[in-house]
The first five atom37 places (N, CA, C, CB, O) and aatype in JSON, in Angstrom:
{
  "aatype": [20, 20, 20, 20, 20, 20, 20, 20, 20, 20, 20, 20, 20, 20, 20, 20, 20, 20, 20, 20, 20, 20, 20, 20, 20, 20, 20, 20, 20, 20, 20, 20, 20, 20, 20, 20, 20, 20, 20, 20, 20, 20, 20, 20, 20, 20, 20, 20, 20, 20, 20, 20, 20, 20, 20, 20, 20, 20, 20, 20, 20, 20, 20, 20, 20, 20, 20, 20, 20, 20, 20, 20, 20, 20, 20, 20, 20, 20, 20, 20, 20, 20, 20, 20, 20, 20, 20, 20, 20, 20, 20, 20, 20, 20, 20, 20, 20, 20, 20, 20, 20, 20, 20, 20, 20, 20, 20, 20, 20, 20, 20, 20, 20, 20, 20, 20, 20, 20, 20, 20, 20, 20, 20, 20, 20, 20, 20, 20, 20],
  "atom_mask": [
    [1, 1, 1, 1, 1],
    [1, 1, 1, 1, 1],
    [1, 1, 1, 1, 1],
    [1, 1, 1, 1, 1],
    [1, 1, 1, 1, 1],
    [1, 1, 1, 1, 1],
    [1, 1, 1, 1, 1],
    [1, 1, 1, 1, 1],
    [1, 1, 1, 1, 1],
    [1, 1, 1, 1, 1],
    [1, 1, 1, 1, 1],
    [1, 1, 1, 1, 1],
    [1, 1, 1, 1, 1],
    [1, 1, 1, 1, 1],
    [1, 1, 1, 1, 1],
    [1, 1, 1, 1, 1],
    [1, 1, 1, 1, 1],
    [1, 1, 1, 1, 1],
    [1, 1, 1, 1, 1],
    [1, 1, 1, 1, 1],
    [1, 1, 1, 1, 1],
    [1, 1, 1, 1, 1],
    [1, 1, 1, 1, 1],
    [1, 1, 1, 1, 1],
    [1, 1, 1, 1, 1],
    [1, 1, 1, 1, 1],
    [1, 1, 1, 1, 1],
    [1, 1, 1, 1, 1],
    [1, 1, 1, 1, 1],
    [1, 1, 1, 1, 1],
    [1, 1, 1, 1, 1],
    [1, 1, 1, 1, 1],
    [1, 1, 1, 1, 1],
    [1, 1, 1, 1, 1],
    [1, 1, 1, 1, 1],
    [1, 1, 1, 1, 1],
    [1, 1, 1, 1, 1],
    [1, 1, 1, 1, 1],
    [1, 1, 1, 1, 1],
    [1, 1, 1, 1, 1],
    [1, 1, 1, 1, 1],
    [1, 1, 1, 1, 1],
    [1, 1, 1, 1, 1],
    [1, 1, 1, 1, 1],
    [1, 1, 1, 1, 1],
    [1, 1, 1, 1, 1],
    [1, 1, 1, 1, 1],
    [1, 1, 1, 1, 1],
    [1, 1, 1, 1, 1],
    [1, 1, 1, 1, 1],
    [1, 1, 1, 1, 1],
    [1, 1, 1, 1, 1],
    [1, 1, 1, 1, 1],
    [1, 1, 1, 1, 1],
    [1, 1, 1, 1, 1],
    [1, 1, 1, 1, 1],
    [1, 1, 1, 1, 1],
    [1, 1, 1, 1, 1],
    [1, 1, 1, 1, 1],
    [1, 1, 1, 1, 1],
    [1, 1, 1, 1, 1],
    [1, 1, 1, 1, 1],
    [1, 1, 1, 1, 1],
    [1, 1, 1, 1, 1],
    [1, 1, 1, 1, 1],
    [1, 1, 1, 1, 1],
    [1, 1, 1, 1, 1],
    [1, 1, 1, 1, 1],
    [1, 1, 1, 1, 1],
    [1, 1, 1, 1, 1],
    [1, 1, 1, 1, 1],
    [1, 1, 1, 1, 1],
    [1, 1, 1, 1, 1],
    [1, 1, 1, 1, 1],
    [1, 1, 1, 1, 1],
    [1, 1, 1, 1, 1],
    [1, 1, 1, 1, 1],
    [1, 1, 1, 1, 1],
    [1, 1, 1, 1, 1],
    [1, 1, 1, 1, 1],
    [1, 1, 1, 1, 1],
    [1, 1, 1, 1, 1],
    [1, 1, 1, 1, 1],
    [1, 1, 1, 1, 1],
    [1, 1, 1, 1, 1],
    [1, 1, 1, 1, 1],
    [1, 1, 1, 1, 1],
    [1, 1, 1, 1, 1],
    [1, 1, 1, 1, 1],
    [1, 1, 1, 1, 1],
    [1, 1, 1, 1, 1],
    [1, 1, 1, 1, 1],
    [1, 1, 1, 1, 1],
    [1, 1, 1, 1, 1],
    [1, 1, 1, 1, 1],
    [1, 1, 1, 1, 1],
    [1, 1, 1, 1, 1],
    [1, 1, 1, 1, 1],
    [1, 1, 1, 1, 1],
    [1, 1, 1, 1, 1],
    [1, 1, 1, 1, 1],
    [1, 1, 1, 1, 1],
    [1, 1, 1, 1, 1],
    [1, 1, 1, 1, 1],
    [1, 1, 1, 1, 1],
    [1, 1, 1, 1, 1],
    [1, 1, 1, 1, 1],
    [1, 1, 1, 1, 1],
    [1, 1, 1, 1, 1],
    [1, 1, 1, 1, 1],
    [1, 1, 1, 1, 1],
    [1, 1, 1, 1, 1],
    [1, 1, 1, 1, 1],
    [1, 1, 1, 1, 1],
    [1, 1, 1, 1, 1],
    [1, 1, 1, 1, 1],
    [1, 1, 1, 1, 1],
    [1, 1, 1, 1, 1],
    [1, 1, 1, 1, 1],
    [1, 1, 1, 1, 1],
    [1, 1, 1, 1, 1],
    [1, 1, 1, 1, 1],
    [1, 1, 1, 1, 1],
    [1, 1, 1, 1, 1],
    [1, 1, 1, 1, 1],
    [1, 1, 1, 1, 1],
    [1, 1, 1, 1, 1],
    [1, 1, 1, 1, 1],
    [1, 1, 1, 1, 1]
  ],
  "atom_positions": [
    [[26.41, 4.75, -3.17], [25.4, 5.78, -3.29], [24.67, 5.97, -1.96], [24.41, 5.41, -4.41], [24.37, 6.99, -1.34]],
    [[24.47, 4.62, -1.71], [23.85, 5.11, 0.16], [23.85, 4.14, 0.61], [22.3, 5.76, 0.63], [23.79, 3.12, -0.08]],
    [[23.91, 4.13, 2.06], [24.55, 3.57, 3.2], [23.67, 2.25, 3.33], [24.55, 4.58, 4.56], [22.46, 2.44, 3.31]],
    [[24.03, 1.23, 3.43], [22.65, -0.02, 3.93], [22.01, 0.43, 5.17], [23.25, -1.79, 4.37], [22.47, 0.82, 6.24]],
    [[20.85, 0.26, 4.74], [20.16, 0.43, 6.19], [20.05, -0.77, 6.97], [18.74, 0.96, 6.1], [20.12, -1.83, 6.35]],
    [[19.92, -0.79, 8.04], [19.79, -2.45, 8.88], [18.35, -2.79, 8.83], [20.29, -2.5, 10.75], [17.47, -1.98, 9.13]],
    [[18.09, -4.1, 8.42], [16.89, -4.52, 8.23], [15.53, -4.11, 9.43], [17.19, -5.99, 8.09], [14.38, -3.7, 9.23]],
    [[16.3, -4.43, 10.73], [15.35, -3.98, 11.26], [14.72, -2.89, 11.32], [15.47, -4.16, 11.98], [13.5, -2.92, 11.49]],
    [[15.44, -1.58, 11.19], [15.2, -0.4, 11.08], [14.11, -0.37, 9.46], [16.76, 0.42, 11.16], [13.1, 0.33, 9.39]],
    [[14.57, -1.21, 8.37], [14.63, -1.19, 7.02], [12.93, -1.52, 7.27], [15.85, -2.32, 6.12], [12.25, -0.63, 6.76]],
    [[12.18, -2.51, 7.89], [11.07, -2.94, 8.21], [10.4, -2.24, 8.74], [11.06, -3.77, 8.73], [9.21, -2.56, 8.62]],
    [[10.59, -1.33, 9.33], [9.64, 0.27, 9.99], [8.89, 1.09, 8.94], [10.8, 1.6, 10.67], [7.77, 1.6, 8.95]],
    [[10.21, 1.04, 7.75], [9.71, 2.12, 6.69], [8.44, 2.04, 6.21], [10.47, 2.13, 5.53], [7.85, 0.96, 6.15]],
    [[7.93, 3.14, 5.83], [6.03, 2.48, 5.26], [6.35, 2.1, 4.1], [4.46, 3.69, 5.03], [7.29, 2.53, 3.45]],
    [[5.43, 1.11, 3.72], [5.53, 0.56, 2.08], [5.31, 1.44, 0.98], [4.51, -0.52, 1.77], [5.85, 1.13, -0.09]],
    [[4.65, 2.41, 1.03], [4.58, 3.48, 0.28], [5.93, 4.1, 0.17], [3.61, 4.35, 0.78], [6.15, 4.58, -0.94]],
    [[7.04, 4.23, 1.16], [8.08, 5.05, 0.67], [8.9, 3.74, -0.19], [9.01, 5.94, 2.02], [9.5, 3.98, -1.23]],
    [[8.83, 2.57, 0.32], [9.77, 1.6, -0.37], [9.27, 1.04, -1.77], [10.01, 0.38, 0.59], [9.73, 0.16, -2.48]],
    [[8.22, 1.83, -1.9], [7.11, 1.68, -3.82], [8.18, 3.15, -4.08], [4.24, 2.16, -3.92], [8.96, 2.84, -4.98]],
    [[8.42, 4.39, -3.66], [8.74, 5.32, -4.27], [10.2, 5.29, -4.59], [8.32, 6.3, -3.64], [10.63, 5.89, -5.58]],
    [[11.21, 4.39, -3.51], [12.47, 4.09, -3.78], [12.47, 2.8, -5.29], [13.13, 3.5, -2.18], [13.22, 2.75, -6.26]],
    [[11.41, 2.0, -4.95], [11.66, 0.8, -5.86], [11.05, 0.93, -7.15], [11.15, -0.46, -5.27], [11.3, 0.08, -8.01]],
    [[10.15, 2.05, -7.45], [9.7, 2.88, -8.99], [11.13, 3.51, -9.0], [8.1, 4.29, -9.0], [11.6, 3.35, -10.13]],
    [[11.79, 4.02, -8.37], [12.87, 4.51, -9.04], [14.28, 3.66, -9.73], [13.25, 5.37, -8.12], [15.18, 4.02, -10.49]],
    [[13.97, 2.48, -9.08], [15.1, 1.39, -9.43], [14.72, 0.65, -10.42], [15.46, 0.43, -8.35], [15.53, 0.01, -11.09]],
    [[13.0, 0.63, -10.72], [12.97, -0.04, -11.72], [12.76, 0.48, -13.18], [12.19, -0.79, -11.4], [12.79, -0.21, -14.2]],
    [[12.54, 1.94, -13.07], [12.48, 2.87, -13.84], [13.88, 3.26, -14.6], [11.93, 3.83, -13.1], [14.02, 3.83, -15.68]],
    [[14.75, 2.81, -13.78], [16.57, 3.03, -14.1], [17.01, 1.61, -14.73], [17.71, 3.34, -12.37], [17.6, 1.65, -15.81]],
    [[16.81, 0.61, -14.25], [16.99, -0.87, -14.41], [16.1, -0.72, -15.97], [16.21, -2.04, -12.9], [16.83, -0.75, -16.96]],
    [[14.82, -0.59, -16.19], [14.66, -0.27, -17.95], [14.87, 0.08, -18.55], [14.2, -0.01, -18.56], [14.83, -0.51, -19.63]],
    [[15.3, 1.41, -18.47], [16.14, 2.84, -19.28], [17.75, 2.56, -19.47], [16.03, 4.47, -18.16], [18.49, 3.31, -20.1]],
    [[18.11, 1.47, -18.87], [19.09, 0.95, -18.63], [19.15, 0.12, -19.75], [19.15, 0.47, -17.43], [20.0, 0.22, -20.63]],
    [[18.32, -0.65, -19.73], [18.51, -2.12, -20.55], [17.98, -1.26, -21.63], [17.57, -3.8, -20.06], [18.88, -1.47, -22.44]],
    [[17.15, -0.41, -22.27], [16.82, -0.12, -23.69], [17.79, 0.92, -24.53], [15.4, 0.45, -23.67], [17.85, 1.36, -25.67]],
    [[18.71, 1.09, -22.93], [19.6, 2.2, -23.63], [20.89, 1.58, -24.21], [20.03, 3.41, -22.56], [21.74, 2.16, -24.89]],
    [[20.88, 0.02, -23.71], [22.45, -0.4, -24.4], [21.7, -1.56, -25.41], [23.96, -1.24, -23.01], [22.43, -2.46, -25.81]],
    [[20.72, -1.56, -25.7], [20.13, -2.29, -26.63], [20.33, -1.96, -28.19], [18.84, -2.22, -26.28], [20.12, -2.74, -29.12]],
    [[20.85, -0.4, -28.29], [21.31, -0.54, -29.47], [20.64, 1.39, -29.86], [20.57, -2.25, -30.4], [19.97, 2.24, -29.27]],
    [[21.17, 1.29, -30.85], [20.52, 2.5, -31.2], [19.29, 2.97, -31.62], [21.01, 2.85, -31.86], [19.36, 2.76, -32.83]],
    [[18.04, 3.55, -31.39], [17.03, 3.73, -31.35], [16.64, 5.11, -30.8], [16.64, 2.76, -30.84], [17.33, 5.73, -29.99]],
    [[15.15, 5.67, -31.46], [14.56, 7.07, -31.49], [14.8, 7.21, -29.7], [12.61, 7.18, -32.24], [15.04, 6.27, -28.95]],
    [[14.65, 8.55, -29.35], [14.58, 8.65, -28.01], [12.92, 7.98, -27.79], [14.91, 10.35, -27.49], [12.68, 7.01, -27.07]],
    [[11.96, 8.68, -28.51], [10.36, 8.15, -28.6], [9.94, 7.04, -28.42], [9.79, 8.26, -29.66], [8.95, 6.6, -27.84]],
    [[11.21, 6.33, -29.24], [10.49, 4.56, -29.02], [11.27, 4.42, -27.61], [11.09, 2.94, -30.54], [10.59, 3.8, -26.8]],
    [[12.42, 4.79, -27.16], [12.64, 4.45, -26.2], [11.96, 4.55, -25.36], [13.35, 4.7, -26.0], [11.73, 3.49, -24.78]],
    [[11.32, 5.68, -24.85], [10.37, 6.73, -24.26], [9.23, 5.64, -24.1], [9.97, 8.22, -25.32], [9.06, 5.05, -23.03]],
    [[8.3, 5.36, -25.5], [7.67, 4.43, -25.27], [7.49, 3.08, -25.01], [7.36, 4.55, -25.68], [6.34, 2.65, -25.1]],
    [[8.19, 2.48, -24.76], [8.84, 1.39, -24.51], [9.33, 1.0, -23.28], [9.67, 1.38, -25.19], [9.63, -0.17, -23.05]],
    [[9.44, 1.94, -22.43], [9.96, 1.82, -21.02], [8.65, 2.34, -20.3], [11.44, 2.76, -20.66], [8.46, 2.14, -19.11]],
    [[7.62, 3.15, -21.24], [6.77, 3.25, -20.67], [5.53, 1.93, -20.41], [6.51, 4.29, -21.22], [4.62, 1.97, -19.58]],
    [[5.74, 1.15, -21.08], [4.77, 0.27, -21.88], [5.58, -0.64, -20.51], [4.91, -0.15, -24.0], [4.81, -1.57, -20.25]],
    [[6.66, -0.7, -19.67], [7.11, -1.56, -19.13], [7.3, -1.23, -17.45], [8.2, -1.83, -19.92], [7.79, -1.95, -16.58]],
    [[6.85, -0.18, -17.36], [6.8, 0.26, -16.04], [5.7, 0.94, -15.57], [7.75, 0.97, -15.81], [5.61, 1.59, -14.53]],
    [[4.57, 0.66, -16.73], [3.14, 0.78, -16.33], [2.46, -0.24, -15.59], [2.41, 0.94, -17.4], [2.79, -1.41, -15.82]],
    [[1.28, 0.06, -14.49], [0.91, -0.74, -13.15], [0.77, -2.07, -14.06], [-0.69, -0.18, -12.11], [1.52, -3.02, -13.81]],
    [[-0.05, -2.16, -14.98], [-0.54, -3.37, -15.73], [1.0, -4.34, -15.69], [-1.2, -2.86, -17.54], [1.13, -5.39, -15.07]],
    [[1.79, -3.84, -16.3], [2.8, -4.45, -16.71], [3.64, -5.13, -15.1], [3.66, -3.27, -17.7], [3.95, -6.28, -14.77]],
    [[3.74, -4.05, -14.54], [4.45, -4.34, -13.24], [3.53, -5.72, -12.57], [4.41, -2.79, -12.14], [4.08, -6.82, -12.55]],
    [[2.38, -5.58, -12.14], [2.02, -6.39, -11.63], [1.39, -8.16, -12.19], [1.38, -5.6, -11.11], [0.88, -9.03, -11.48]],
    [[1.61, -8.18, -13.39], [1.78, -9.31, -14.57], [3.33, -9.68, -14.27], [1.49, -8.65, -16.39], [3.38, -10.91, -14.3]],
    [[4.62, -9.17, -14.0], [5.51, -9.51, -13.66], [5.76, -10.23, -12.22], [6.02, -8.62, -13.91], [6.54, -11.18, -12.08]],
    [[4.88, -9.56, -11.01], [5.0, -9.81, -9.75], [4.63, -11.23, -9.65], [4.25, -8.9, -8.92], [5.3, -12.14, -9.15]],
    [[2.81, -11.33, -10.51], [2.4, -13.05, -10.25], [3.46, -13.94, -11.07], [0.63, -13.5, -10.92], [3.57, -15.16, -10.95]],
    [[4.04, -13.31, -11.74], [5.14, -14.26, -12.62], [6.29, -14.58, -11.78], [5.78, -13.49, -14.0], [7.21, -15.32, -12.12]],
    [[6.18, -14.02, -10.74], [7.79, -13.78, -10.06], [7.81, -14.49, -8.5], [8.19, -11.82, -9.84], [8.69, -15.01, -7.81]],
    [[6.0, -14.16, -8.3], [6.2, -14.47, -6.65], [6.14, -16.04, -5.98], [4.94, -13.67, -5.88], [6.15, -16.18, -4.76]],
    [[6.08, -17.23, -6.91], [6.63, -18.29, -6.39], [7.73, -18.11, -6.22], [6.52, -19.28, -6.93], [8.09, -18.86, -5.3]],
    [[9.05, -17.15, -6.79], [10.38, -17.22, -6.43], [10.67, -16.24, -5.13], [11.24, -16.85, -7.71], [11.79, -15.85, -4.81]],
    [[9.83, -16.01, -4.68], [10.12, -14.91, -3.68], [10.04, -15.54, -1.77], [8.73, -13.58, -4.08], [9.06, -16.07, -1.25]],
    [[11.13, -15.31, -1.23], [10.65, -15.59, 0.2], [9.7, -15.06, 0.81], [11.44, -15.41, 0.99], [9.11, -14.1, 0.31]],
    [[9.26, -15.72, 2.37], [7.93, -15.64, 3.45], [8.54, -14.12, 3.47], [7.81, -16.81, 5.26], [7.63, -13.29, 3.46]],
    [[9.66, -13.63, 3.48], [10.01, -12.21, 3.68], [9.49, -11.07, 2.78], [11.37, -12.14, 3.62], [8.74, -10.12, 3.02]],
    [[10.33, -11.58, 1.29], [10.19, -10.94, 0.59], [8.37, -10.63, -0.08], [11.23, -11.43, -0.09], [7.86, -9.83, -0.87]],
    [[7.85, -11.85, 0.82], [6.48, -11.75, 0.29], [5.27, -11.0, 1.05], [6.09, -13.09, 0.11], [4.05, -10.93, 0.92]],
    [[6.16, -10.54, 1.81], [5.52, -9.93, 3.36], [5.79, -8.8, 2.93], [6.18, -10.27, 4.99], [5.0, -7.96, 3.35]],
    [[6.58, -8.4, 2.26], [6.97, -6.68, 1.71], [6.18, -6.46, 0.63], [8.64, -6.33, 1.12], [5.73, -5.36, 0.33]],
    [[5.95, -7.64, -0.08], [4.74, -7.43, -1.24], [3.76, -7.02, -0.9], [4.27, -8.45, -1.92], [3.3, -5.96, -1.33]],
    [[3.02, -7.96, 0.21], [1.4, -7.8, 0.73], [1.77, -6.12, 1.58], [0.72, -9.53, 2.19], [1.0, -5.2, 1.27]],
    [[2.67, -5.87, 2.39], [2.37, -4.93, 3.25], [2.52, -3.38, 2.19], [3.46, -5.13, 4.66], [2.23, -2.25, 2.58]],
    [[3.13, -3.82, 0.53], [3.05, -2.7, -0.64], [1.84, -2.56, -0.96], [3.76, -2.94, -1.91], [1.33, -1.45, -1.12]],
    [[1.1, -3.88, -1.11], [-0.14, -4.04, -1.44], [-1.27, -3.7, -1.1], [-0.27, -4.77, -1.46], [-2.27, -3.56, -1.82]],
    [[-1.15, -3.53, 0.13], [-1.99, -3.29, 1.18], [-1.59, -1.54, 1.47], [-1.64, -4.48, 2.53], [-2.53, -0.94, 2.0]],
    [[-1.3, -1.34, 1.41], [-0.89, 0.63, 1.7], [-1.72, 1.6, 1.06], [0.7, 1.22, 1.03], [-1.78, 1.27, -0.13]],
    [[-2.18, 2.31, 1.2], [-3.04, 3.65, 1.35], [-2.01, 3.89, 0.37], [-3.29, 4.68, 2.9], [-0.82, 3.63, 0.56]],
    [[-2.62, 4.52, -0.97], [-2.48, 5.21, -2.11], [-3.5, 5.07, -3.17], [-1.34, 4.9, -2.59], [-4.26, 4.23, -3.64]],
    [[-3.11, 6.45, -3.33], [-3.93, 6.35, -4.51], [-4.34, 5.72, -6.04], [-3.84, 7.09, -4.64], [-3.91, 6.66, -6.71]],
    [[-4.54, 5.36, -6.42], [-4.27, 4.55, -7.81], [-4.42, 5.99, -9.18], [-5.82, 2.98, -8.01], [-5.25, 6.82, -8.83]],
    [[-3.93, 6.21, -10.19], [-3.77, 7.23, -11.4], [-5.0, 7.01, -11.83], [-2.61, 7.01, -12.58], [-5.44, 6.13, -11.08]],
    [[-5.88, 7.33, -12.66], [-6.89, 6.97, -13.11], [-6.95, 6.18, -14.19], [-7.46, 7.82, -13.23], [-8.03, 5.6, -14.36]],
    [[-6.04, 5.98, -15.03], [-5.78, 5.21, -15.89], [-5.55, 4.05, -15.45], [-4.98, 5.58, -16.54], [-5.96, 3.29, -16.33]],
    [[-5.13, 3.45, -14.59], [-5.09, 2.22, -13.72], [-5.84, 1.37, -13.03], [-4.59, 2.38, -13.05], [-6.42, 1.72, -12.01]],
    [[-5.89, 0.22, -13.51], [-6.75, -0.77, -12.9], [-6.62, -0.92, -11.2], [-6.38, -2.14, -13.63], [-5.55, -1.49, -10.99]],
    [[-7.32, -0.61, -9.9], [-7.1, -0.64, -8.74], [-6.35, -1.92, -8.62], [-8.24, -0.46, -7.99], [-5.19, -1.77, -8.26]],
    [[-6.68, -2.93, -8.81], [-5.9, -4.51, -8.45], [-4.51, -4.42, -8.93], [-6.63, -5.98, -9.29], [-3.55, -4.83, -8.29]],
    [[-4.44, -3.78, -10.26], [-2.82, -3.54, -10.66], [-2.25, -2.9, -10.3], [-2.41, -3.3, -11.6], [-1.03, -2.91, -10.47]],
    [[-3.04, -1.83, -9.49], [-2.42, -0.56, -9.18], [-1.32, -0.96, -7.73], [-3.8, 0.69, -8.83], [-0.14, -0.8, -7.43]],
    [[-2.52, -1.55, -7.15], [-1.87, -2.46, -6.18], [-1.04, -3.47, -6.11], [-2.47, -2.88, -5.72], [-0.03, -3.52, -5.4]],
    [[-1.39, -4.17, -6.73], [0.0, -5.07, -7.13], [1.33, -4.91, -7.87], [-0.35, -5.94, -7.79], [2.22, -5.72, -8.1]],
    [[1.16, -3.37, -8.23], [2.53, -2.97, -8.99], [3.12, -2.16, -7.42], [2.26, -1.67, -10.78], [4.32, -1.95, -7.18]],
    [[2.2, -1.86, -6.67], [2.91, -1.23, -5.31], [3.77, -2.33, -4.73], [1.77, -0.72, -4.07], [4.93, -2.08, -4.41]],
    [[3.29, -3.47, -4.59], [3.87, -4.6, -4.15], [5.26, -4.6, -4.47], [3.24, -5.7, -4.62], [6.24, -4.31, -3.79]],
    [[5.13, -5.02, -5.69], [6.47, -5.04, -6.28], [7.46, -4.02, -6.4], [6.34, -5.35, -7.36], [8.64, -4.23, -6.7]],
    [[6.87, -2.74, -6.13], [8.06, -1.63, -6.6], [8.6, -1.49, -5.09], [7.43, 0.13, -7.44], [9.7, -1.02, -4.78]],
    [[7.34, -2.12, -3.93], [7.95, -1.91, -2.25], [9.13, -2.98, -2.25], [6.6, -2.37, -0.77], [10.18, -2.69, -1.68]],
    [[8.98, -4.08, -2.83], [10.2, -5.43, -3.2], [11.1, -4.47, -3.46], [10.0, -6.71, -4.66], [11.97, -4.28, -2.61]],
    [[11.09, -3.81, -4.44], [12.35, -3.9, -5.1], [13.21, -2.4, -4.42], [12.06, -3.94, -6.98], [14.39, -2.11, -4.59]],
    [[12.3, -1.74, -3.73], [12.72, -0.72, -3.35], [13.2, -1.0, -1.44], [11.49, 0.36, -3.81], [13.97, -0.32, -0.76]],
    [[12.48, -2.13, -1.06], [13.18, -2.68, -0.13], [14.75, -3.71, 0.38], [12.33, -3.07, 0.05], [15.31, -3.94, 1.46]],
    [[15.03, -4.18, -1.35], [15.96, -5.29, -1.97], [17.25, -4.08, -1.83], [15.44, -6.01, -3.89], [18.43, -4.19, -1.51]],
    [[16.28, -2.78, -2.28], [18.19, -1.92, -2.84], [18.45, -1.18, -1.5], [18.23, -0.25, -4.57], [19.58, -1.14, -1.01]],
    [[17.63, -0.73, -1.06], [17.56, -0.23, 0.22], [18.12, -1.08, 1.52], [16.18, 0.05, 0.38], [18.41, -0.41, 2.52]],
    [[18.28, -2.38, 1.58], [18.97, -3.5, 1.92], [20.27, -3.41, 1.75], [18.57, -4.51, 1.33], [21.09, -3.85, 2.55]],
    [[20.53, -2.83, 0.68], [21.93, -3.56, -0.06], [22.49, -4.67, -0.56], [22.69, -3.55, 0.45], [23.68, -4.8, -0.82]],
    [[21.23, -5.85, -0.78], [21.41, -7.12, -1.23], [21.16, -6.8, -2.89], [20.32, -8.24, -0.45], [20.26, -6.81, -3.73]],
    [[22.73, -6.48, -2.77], [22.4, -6.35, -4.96], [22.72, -7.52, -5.3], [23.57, -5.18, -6.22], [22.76, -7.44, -6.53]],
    [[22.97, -8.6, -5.01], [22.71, -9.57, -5.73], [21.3, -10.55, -6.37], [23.37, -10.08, -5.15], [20.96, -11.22, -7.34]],
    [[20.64, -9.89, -4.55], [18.89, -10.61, -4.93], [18.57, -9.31, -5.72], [17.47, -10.98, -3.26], [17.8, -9.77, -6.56]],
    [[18.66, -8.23, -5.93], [18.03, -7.19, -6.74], [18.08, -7.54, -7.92], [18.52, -5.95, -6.67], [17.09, -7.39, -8.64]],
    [[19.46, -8.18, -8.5], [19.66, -8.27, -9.56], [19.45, -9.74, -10.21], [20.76, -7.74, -9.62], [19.54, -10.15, -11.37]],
    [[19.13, -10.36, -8.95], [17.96, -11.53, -9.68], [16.93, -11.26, -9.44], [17.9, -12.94, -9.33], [16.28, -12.3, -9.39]],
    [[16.17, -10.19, -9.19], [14.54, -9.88, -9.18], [14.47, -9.14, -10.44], [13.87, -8.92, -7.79], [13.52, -9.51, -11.13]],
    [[15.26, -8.09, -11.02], [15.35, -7.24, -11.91], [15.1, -8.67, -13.32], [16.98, -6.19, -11.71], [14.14, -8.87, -14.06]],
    [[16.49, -9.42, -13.17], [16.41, -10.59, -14.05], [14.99, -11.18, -14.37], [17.22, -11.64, -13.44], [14.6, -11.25, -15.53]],
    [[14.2, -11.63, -13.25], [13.34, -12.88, -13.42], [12.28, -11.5, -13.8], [13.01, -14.26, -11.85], [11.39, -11.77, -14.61]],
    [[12.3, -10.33, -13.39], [11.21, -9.28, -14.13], [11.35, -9.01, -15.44], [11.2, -7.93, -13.57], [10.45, -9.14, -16.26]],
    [[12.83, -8.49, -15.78], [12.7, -8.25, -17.61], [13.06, -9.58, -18.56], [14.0, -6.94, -18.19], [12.83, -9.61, -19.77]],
    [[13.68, -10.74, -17.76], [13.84, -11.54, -18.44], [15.33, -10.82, -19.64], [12.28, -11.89, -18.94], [16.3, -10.14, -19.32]],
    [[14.92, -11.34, -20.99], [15.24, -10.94, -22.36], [15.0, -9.87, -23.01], [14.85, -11.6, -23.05], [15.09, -9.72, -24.23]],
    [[14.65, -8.97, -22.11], [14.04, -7.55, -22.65], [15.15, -6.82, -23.5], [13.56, -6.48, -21.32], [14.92, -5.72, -24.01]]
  ]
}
């Protein structure tokens, strides 16, 4: 689907674009898992992926996740964390931020081309979902 970028270059990007690549991977990675889960309303699906890719949720996953994460991968967290955006209004600012963290992870992991750590970050995030 697209080309690896080379890390060094990959480390320039602002954390804000690697939250907008990594909301999209994790937004697919849920819709994913609820869609071979079996048969079910589109609605509950709908709600259900929503309930799981909301800031609250995202960033309850990150403190769950970030003892497993490298000095690297944890440097992409803080520098998500830390980025100029706005938070929705429905959103707690601290979560808001800490779900940036994580969506800059994961949007920096695919953007890498290391699908294997993606797909143990995806893992240690939904678990059994």
């Amino acid at each position: 689907m697209h080309e690896e970028i080379k890390e060094k270059a990959l480390r320039e990007y602002s954390p804000v674009l690697l939250a907008y690549v990594g909301d999209a991977v994790f937004e697919l990675a849920v819709r994913t898992r609820l869609a071979i889960q079996g048969k079910r309303r589109l609605k509950d699906l709908h709600l259900d992926a929503v309930a799981t890719v909301r800031a609250e949720s995202q960033a309850q996953v990150l403190r769950q996740i970030l003892d497993h994460l490298s000095e690297e991968e944890q440097d992409i967290v803080r520098r998500g964390r830390n980025s100029r955006s706005t938070p929705p209004r429905h959103a707690e600012v601290h979560d808001y931020r800490m779900s940036t963290g994580f969506e800059a992870l994961l949007g920096y992991t695919y953007l890498k081309g290391d699908k294997s750590r993606l797909q143990e970050l995806l893992q240690l995030a939904l678990g059994d979902m």
